[in-house]
C-alpha positions in Angstrom: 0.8 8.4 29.5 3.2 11.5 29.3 3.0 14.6 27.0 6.7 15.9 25.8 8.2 19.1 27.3 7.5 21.2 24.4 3.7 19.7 24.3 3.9 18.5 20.9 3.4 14.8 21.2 1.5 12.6 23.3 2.2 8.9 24.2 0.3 6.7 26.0 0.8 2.3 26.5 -1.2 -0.3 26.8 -1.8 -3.8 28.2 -2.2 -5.2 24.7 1.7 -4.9 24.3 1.5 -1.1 22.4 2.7 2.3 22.7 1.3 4.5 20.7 2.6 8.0 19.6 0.1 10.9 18.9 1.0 14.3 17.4 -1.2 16.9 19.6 -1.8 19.9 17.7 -2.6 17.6 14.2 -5.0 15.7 16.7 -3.6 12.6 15.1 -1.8 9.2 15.5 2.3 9.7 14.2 3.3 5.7 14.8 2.9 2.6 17.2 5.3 0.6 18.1 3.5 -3.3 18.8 4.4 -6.5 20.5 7.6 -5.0 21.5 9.2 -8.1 22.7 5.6 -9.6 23.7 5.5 -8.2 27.2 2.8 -6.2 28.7 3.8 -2.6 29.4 3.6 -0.2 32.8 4.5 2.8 31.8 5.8 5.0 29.5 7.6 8.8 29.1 9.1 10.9 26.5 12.7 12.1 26.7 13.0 15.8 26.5 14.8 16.7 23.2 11.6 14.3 21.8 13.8 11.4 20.4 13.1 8.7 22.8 10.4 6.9 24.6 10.9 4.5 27.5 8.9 2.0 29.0 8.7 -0.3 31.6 7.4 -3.7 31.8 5.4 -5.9 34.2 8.3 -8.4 34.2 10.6 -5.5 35.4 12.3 -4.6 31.9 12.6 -0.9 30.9 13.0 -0.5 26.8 14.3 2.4 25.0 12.8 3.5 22.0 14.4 5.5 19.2 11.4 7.8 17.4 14.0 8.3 14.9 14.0 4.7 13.1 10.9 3.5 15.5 13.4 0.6 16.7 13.9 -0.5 20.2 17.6 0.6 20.6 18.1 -0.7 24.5 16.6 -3.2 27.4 18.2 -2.8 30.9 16.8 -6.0 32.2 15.2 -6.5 35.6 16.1 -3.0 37.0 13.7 -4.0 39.9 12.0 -7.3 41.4 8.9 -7.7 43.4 
């Protein structure tokens, strides 16, 4: 879970392959992004200037998401094992 820098937005994963995206002061859910690629994910944090989210995988993969056109934009793949 991570709230942006200028505490605006909320995000927050889950097991069930989602992250969801919530707009704090409305008190209310902007978008979710699902199945992304069918992995479970870790973690998850907001870029600064708000455009991206990133999140990491239990299989080691860390996605970048584009709020912009709510596509995945980027995997690095297996940045670290064990």
């Amino acid at each position: 879970m991570d709230v942006s820098a200028n505490g605006k937005y909320l995000v927050s994963c889950g097991k069930d392959q989602s992250v969801a995206i919530f707009d704090l002061p409305r008190r209310e859910l902007i978008y979710s992004f699902r199945n992304i690629d069918k992995e479970a994910i870790n973690s998850v944090v907001i870029s600064q200037d708000c455009k991206y989210v990133v999140v990491g995988t239990n299989s080691g993969h860390v996605k970048v998401l584009w709020l912009e056109t709510k596509q995945k934009v980027h995997t690095f793949s297996k940045i670290h094992e064990g």
